[in-house]
C-alpha positions, 0 to 999 in steps of 0.5 A: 147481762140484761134479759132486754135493752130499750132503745129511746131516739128521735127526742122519745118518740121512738123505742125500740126493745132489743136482745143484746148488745149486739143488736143495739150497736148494729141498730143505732149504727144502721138507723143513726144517719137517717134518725131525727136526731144524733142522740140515742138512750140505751137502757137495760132491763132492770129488776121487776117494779113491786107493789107494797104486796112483793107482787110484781107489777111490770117490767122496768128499765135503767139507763146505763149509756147515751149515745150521741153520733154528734160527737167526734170519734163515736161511730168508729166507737161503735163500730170498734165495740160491735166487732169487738162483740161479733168476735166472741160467741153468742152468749159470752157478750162482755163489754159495753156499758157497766150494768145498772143497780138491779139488773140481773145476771 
């Protein structure tokens, strides 16, 4: 699993970085009817950018998922998935979008 997710919305304007899964389902569904606009990016941490040195030089993020509540069926999706993942215990989140290359697990 990722150690964090981003969260891009309102056309880039606004990010927000998230824990889980969990926290990204319950944020997008709790702050999408009052967002700029329907589409949220999720992205997961992925491996450390390198320098030519090996040395590490940030953070970096992998889109794996666009969630867009425009289209039909996509909060009960959501909400499906969120109670899907509030069912297991913390720490056996499984599910979701698949993991971008580099990702740790």
């Amino acid at each position: 699993m990722p150690r964090e997710w981003q969260l891009c919305f309102d056309g880039g304007h606004q990010q927000r970085y998230l824990p889980d899964r969990r926290a990204v389902l319950h944020y997008v569904l709790s702050i999408g009817p009052r967002a700029a606009g329907p589409r949220f990016e999720v992205f997961a941490e992925a491996d450390p950018v390198r320098l030519a040195d090996g040395s590490v030089a940030g953070r970096s993020f992998a889109l794996v998922e666009v969630i867009d509540l425009s289209r039909p069926g996509e909060h009960e999706r959501l909400r499906a998935e969120l109670e899907d993942l509030r069912s297991q215990p913390e720490g056996a989140v499984k599910g979701g979008p698949p993991e971008p290359p580099g990702v740790p697990t």
